[in-house]
C-alpha positions in Angstrom: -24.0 -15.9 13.6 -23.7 -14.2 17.0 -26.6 -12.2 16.9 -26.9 -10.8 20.4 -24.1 -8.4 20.9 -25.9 -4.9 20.4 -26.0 -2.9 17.2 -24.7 0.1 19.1 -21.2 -2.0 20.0 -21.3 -3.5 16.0 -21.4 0.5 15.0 -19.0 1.7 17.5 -16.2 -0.6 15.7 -16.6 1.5 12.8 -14.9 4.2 14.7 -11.8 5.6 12.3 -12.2 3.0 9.8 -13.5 3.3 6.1 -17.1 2.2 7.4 -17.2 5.6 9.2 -16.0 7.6 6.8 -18.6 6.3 4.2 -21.4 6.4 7.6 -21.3 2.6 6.8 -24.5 1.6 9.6 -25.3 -2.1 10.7 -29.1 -1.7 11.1 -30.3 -5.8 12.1 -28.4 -8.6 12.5 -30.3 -12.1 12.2 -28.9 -16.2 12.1 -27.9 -15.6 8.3 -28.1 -11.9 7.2 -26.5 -8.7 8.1 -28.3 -5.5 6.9 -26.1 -2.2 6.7 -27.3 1.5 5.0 -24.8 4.1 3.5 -26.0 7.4 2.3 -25.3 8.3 -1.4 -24.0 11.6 -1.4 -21.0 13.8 -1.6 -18.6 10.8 0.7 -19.8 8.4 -2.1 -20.2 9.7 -5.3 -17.7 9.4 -8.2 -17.1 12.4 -10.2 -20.7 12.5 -12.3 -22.4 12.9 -9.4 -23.9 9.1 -8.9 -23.0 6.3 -6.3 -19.4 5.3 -6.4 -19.1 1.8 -8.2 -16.0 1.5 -4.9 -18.1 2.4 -2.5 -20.8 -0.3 -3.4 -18.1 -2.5 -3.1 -17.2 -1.3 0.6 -20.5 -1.6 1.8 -20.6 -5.2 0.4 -17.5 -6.2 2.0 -18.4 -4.5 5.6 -21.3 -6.7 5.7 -19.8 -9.4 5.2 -16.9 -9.5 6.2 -18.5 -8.3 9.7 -20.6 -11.1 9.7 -18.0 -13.7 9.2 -16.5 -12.2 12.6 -19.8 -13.0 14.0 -19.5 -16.5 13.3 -16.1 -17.2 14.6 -14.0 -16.8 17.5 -12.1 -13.6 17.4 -9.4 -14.6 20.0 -8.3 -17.2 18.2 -9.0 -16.4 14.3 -9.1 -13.8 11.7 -11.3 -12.9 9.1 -9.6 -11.7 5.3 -10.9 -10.7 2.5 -10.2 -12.9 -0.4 -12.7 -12.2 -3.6 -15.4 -9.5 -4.5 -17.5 -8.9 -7.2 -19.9 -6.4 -8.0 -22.8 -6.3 -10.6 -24.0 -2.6 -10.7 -27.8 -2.2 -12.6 -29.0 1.0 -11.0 -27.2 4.5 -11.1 -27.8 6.5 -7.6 -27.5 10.1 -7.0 -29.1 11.0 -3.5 -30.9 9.1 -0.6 -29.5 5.7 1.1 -29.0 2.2 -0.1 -29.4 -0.7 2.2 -27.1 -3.4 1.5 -28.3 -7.3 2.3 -25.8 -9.6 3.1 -26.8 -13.4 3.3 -24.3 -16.1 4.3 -24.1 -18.5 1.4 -21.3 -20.9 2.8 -19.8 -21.2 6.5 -16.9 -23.1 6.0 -14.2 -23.8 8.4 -11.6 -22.4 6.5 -14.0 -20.1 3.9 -17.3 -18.2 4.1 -18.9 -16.9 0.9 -21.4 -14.1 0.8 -24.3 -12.7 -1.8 -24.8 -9.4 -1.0 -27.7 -7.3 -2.6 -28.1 -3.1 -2.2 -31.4 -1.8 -2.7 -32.9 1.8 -3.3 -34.9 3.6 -0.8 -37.3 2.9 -3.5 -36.6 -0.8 -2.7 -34.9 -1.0 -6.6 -32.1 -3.0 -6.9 -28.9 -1.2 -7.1 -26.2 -3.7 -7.3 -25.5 -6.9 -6.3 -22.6 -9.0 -5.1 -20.6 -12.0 -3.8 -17.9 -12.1 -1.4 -15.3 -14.5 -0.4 -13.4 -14.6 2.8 -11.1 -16.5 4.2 -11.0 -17.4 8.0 -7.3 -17.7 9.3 -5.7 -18.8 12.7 -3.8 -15.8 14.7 
């Protein structure tokens, strides 16, 4: 994974996407792990007041779906989504989860993801896997 362009370029993409509506924030990139935050609050609760089972779900496919872009050549490929899946244990009703995205599989064609979100109070809130698909422009 390309881990030296800046975190302050990685957050500026956000701008007018979903990432900055939810305040979706890439905090360290490393060789195989992306580490994002997201506030739980109003932006990302469902209707009872606790951490949006969708917006887990967005956080986990920011990560990695951002760092599958990292690992491939923009100019000439894409990244797509192609399967989530999310394992909630913990309801959430204030304060920030920090999702963990670890590269499972760097295909040339595929890259598969687990993806773990954690508590301030470093409990485990959910935890995921997500598939992409790398495609030719």
């Amino acid at each position: 994974m390309n881990t030296e362009i800046p975190l302050e370029v990685l957050n500026k993409m956000s701008q007018n996407t979903l990432l900055e509506q939810l305040n979706i924030v890439i905090t360290k990139v490393e060789i195989t792990t992306i580490t994002g935050t997201m506030p739980v609050d109003k932006r990302t609760h469902q209707p009872a007041g606790l951490l949006h089972g969708g917006a887990t779900a967005a956080l986990i496919e920011s990560l990695g779906s951002l760092g599958s872009s990292l690992m491939v050549d923009l100019k000439k490929q894409s990244i797509v989504g192609l399967e989530i899946n999310v394992n909630h244990m913990r309801g959430l009703r204030e304060g920030i989860v920090t999702g963990v995205a670890k590269v499972v599989h760097a295909g040339r064609r595929t890259h598969v993801w687990q993806v773990d979100v954690w508590s301030e109070e470093k409990k485990q809130v959910a935890t995921g896997r997500l598939t992409v698909m790398v495609i030719d422009k």
